[in-house]
C-alpha positions in Angstrom: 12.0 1.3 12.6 12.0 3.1 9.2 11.9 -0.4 7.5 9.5 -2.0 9.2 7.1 1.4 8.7 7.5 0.9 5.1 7.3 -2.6 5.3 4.0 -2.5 7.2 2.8 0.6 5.0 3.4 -1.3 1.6 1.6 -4.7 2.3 -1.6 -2.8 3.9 -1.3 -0.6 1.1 -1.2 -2.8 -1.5 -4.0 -5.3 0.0 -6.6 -2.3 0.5 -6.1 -1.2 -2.7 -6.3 -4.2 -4.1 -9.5 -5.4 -2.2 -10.8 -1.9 -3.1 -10.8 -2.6 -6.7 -12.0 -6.1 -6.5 -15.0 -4.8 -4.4 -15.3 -2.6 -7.3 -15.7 -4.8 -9.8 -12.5 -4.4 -11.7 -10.7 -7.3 -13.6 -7.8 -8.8 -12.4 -5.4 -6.4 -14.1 -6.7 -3.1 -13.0 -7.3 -4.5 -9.3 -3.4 -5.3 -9.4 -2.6 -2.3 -10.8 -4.5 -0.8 -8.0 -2.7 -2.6 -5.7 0.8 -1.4 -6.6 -0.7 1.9 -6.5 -1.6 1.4 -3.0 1.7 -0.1 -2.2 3.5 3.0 -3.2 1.5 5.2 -1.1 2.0 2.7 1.5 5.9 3.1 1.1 5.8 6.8 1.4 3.5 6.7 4.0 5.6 4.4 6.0 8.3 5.9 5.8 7.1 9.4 6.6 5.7 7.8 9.8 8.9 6.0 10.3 11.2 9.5 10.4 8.6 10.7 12.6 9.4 8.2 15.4 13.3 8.1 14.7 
């Protein structure tokens, strides 16, 4: 359950951030850059949610 929390957590994470910064205006690098930003706080968001249903 823990994997698939951070699974889950990282690819939403990563595609809001990333849609966030191309909505922005940003270039290509700093929108990606935002999304592995937003796919770390996925991670750690997943898998706090995943130890909470274990």
């Amino acid at each position: 359950m823990v994997k698939l929390c951070i699974f889950v957590g990282t690819t939403l994470g990563g595609f809001a951030f990333g849609y966030l910064g191309d909505a922005a205006g940003l270039s290509f690098f700093w929108s990606f850059v935002l999304s592995g930003v937003g796919s770390v706080i996925g991670v750690y968001a997943g898998w706090k949610i995943g130890h909470r249903f274990k």
